[in-house]
Structure formats: C-alpha cells, structure tokens
N, C-alpha and C positions, 0 to 999 in steps of 0.2 A: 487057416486063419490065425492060431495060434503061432506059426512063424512070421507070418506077415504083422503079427504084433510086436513079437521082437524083435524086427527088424524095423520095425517103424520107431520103436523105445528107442533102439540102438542110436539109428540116426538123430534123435529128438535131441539126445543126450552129447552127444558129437558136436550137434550146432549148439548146444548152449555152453560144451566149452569152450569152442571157436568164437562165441560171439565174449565169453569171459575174455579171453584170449586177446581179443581186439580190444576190448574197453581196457583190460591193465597197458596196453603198450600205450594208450592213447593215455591212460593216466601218466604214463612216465614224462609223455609230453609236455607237461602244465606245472608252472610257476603260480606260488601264491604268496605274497608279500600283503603284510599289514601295515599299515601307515597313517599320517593324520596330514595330510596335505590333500586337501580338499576345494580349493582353491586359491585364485590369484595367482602371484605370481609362484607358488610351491607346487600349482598342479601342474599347470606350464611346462618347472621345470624337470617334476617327474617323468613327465609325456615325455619329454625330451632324452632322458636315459630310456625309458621303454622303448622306443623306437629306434633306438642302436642297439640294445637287446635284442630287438625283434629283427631288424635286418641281418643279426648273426645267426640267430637262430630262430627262422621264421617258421618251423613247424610249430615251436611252441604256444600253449596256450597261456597266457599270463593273468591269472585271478588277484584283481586289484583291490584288496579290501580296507577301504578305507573311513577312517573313523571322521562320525560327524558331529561329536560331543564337542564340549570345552576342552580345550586346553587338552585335549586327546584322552579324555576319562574316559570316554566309552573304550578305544582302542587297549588300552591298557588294562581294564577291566576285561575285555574280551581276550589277548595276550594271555594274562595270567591263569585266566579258568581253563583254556586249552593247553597252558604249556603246565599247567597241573595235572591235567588229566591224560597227559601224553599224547596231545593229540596237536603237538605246534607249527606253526606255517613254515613255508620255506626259509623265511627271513622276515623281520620286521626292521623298522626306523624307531631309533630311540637315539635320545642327546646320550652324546657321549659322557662318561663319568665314573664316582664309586656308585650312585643309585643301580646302573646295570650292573659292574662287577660284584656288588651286595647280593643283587635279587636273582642272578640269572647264571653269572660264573661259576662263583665261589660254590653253590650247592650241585655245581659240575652239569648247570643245563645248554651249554651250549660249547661247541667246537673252536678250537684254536685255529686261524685263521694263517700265520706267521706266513705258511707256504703260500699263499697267494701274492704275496711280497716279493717272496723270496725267489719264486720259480718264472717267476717275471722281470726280476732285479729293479725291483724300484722298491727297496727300501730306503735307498738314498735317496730320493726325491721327495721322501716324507721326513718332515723335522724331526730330530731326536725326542726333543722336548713333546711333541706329539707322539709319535712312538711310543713312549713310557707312560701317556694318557692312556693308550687304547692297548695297551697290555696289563697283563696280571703272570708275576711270574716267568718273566721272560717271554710270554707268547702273545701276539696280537689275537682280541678276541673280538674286534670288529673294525669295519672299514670305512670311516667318514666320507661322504661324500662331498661335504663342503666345511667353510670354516668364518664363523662373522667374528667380528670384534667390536668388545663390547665401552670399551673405556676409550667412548669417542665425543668430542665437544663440539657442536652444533652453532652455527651461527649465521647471521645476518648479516650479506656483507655492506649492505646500504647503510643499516645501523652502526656498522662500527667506522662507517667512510667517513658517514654526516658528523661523527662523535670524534673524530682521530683519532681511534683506537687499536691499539692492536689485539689478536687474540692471546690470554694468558696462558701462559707456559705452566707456572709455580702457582700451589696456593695462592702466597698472596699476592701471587701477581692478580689471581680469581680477582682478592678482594678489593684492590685498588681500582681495578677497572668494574669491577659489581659497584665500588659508591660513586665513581665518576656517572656511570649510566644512572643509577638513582635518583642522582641529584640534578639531572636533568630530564625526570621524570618517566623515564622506560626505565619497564620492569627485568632486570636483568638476566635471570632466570628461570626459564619455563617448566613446568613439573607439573607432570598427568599422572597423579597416581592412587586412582578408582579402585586397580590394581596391587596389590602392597607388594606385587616383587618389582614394578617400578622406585618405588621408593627404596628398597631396598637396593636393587642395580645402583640408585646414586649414592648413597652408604660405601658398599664395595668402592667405590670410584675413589670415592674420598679417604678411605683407607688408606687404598693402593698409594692415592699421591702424595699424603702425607708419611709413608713408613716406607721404610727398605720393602722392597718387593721380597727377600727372603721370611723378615720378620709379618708381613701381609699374609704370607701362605700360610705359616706357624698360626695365624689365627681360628684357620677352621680345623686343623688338624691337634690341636689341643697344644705346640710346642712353644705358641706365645701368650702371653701372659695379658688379661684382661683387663688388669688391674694395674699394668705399668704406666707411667706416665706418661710414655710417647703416644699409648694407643688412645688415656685417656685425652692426649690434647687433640688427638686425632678425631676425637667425638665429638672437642669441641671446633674442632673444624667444621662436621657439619651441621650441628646448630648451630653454626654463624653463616653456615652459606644458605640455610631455610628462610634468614630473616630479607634473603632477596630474591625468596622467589616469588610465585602468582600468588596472589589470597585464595583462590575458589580449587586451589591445586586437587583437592579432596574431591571434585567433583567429576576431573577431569582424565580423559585417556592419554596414552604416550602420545597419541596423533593428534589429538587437539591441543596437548602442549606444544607439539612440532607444529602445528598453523601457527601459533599463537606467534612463532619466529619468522613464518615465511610472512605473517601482515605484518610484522615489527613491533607488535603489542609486546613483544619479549626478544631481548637480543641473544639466548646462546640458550639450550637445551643440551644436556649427558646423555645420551642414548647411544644403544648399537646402534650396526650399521643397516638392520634392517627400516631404518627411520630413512633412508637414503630411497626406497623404493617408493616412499611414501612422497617424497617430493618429488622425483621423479614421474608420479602418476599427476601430481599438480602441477607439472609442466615445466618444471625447474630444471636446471642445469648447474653439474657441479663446477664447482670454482667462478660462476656468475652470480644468481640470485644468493647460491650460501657457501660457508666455506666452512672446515674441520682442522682441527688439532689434536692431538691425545689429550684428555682430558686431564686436568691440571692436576700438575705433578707425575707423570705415569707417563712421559718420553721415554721411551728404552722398551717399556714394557708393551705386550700384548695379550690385551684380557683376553681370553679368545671360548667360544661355544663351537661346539658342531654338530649334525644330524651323522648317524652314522645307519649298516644296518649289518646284523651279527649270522651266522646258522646256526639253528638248535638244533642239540641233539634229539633225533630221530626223525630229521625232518622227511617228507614222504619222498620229496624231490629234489635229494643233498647234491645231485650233479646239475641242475638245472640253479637249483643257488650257487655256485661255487662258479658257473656261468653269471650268474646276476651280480656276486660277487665282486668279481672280476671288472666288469663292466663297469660296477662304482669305483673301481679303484683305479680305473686306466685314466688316463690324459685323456684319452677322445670323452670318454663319459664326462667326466669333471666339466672339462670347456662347454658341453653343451650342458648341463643341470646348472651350474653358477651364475651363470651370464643373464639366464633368465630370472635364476630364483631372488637376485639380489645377495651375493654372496660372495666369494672367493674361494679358489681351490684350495684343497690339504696338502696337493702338492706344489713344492715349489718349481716345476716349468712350467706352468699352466700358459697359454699364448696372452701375452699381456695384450695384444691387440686385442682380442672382443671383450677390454672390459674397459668401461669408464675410465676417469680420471681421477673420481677417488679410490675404487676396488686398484687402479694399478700403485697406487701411493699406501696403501691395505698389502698390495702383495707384497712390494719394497719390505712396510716394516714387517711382515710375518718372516719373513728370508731374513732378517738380520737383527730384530728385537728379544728382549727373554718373553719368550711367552709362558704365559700362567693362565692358567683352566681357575674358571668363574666361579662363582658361588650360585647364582641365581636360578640359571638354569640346567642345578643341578651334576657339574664338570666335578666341579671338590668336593662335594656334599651329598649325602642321602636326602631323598626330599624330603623324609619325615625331618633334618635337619634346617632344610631349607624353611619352611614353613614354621617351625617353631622361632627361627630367626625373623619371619616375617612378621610375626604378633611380635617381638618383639620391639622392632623398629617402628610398627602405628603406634604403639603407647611412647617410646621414645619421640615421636615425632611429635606429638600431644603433647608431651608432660616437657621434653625437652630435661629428666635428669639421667647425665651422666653416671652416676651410682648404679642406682636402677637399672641404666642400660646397661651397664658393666656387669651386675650380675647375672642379666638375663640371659645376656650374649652368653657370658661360661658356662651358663648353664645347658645353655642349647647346645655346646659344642659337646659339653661333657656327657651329655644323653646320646651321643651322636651314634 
C-alpha cells in the first residue's frame, strides 16, 4: 500500500509539472497591449494591425486591453500602477513626445527600439525630423504608427464660391477675408471649445503663423522670450481673430464647430485632421463639399501628433512585442491602420493610392515640409505643462490681456 502511495504521489506530482509545463509555453504565446481606442474609427483601425499580427503569427493569443475612460485616464492610470509595480504589458499606445520620455525613459523603464529600424532598413523611410521625436539619446524608444496634422484650415467651399473668395494663406490675409465674410453676415470662424485644449490648438496655430517656426519652438522649450515683441503681436493676433468667431464657442465641441461649416453657419474652422473623419461620416467628400489649407501663416511647416507604442522593460512577452513591434513599423501595418483610422503614415512610402485626396496632399507635405511636434497633445510638452498652458488660455480668452497672458505663459514653460 505504502508503495502504491508513492507511486501514485510520484505520478500526481509529474502531471502537475507537465500541466505547469504546458500553461508556461502557452503563456509565451500571448500578447498584451494597452490602449485607448475603443471605438470608431481608432478600433477599426486597430483590428486592422491585429489581424496582420495575427496572420503572422496565428498561434498567438492577443490580450487587448483597452481603456474606457476620458481622454485615456483610466488606461494611464492603470500603465502607471503596473509599470510601478513591475508588473507592465507587452507594449502600450501613447502620443508620442517629452510627457513619455519624462515618465517612462529617462527613469530607464523601457527598451531602445533603434534595432527594429535598423535590422529592417527602414530608417530612411521615416523623417529625420521624426526620428529625433521618438529618440532620446541617439536611440528610438518607440514606434508611431501613424501621424495627423494639426495646423490645418477648414472651409466651405460653397461659402467661399458665393463670397469670391479665396482661402487665406498669411495672417492677414485671415483678416481680410474674416471682415469681407462679416460684413456680409457669416460668421467666419468656427470654435468648439467646451474643451480648453481646443482653444488652445488654435493659439499654437496662431503662433506658428505669426513667428519663425524656429523662434515658435523656442517657446515651449524656454529659448524664446515671452515678453518680446513679435510674440506679444503674435497674441494679438489671436485676440483679433476671437473677435470672429461663433459667440456660443463656450458651449460648443470641435464637431459641432466642424457642422457649424459643413451648414455654412461658419465659413472656415483650425482643426487637425482628424475633423476630416468627421465629415467624412456626414457624407462629404474632400475637395467638393470642403476644402483645406495650412492654416494661416504655417505653409512650409507641419504641425504634426502621433500615436505610437514602446516595450517596457520586463515585459513578460518581449519577443512577441518586438513581433507587434515590428508590425507597427512595417508599410503593410501602416497602410492598413491609417486608411481606416483617418490618419497618415510615419513613413514616407506609404501607397498613396488607399488614401483620399486630402491624406495624399498630408503625405506630399509631410515628405517635404519642416515638421514640428505640437504642443497640445503633448509632442513638445509634459502634460502637467500642457494643462497649465490650458488654464492659462481660458482666462486669456476671457480677459483677452496680453500681459497676463505673457506671464502666465513663462510661467508655465518655466515650471516645465
């Protein structure tokens, strides 16, 4: 009896390391990615990378954990408490910028990426000037999947046919054609901003197109001066261009400033280009119902955002990221996540065929414009940055003084 117990122990013990045995190989199989594309057209285009993931590597399991908060607070919240406790996903989605290299590089939690570039040779099919975004130190620490731009003018093309107008290039050229529409009773610009980093995106706009794009960039990085003159006429550029936009703008989203252009209640709106999906879902067609410019002043330049996603160190499944990787960074990934998500690719051959007629005029000037990483959503700036810029632009937008906003502004940079 007593050997038929331990033989029966024996065996018991056998199968439960064979069934360990089987559960770790099976964990090696599975992908976990955090995210906050939860709909529309961002889950769409996620589906879209996972299932060229997945046709490569179809044993895999892919645990999609996706955040359903605002503006991705739960996700980030959730990020930080696991990659605190060393316990982080394969890869998460985060905009590109200093807010990652602050929180997540610099204190050495996540892995240099360069080789994925590098052993694929498509470093040259990604911009310099983007290259030098998504590094620290020489080394790429994450891999955008796509790229929008942000310093784009919105318009009507019925209003401005009925009107003979053309869309403005310069400042004032804004202003010329802002009192001609005026003064015959459309409101010329549209402005949703419920939101304060709406308001704030057209601020940056207004910068951009009144100053040297070098001296623009000097401003979130402490090298220009708040208090100079160009920057202060630059402020009064956009207290003159508030005095023509909606009255109820306070009340209102980016989207409902964007109808307020497709009814003609308003003839031009500043927004990226994700405002492009949105007319799109209302039935429009580019270069018919509306048409785009770079927003006045800001020819040459490309504001530009992107979603990107990184590997932390210690991730459980660093070969099955560096496969997901991979897949964000290829031409085939890109063409199918952009096309859907409303977007453009980070590389320049992306097939100009599967995209519109504005993303291919987007891709034109990304391949040949300077581009410059945003303020808004975080590209230039830490968000506790961003965000103290924001309070500061509703009081400016209120009070409308230039002082005040001057020193608020340096002060937010200088806290930075």
């Amino acid at each position: 009896m007593k050997k038929c117990f331990i033989l029966f122990t024996a065996l018991f013990l056998i199968s439960i390391s064979l069934q360990g045995f089987a559960a770790g190989k099976k964990e090696e199989n599975r992908l976990e990615i955090i995210h906050q594309w939860i709909a529309g057209n961002e889950a769409g285009a996620l589906k879209a990378l996972v299932i060229i993931y997945s046709q490569r590597y179809p044993d895999v399991e892919i645990i999609n954990t996706a955040d359903t908060g605002d503006a991705g607070q739960n996700s980030n919240t959730v990020l930080a408490t696991r990659m605190e406790e060393g316990n982080p996903p394969d890869s998460f989605q985060i905009h590109e910028g200093k807010e990652f290299i602050d929180t997540w590089v610099i204190p050495g939690k996540m892995e240099p990426l360069t080789f994925i570039l590098k052993d694929n040779n498509w470093l040259s099919v990604y911009p310099g000037e983007v290259i030098d975004i998504i590094s620290y130190n020489g080394e790429v620490y994450r891999i955008p999947v796509n790229i929008h731009r942000s310093n784009v003018l919105w318009y009507n093309k019925a209003v401005f046919r009925s009107n003979t107008i053309v869309p403005p290039v310069s400042i004032f050229d804004f202003f010329t054609i802002a009192q001609e529409l005026a003064n015959a009773g459309i409101t010329p610009l549209a402005l949703g901003d419920n939101a304060a980093r709406a308001a704030t995106h057209l601020l940056e706009n207004v910068l951009l197109g009144s100053l040297d794009p070098a001296v623009y960039k000097g401003l979130w990085n402490g090298k220009t001066a708040w208090d100079s003159a160009d920057v202060k006429k630059a402020l009064g550029n956009f207290v003159n261009m508030l005095q023509y936009v909606n009255t109820d703008h306070a009340v209102l989203t980016w989207e409902q400033a964007a109808q307020y252009v497709i009814e003609g209640k308003c003839a031009m709106t500043i927004m990226g280009d994700w405002i492009e999906a949105y007319f799109a879902k209302k039935g429009l067609t580019p270069d018919k119902e509306y048409g785009w410019k770079a927003s006045p002043g800001t020819s040459g330049s490309f504001l530009m955002l992107s979603d990107s996603f990184g590997l932390p160190r210690g991730a459980l499944h660093r070969d099955r990221a560096i496969e997901w990787l991979t897949v964000c960074a290829s031409r085939e990934g890109q063409d199918a996540f952009n096309p859907l998500n409303g977007s453009i690719p980070c590389r320049t051959d992306g097939d100009r065929n599967l995209y519109n007629a504005y993303f291919q005029s987007a891709m034109t000037d990304f391949s040949g414009n300077t581009i410059i990483p945003g303020l808004v959503y975080n590209t230039t700036a830490a968000e506790s940055m961003v965000k103290e810029i924001n309070d500061v632009v509703r009081t400016f937008i209120t009070e409308q003084d230039i002082d005040k906003a001057v020193k608020g502004f340096a002060d937010a940079v200088r806290n930075r």
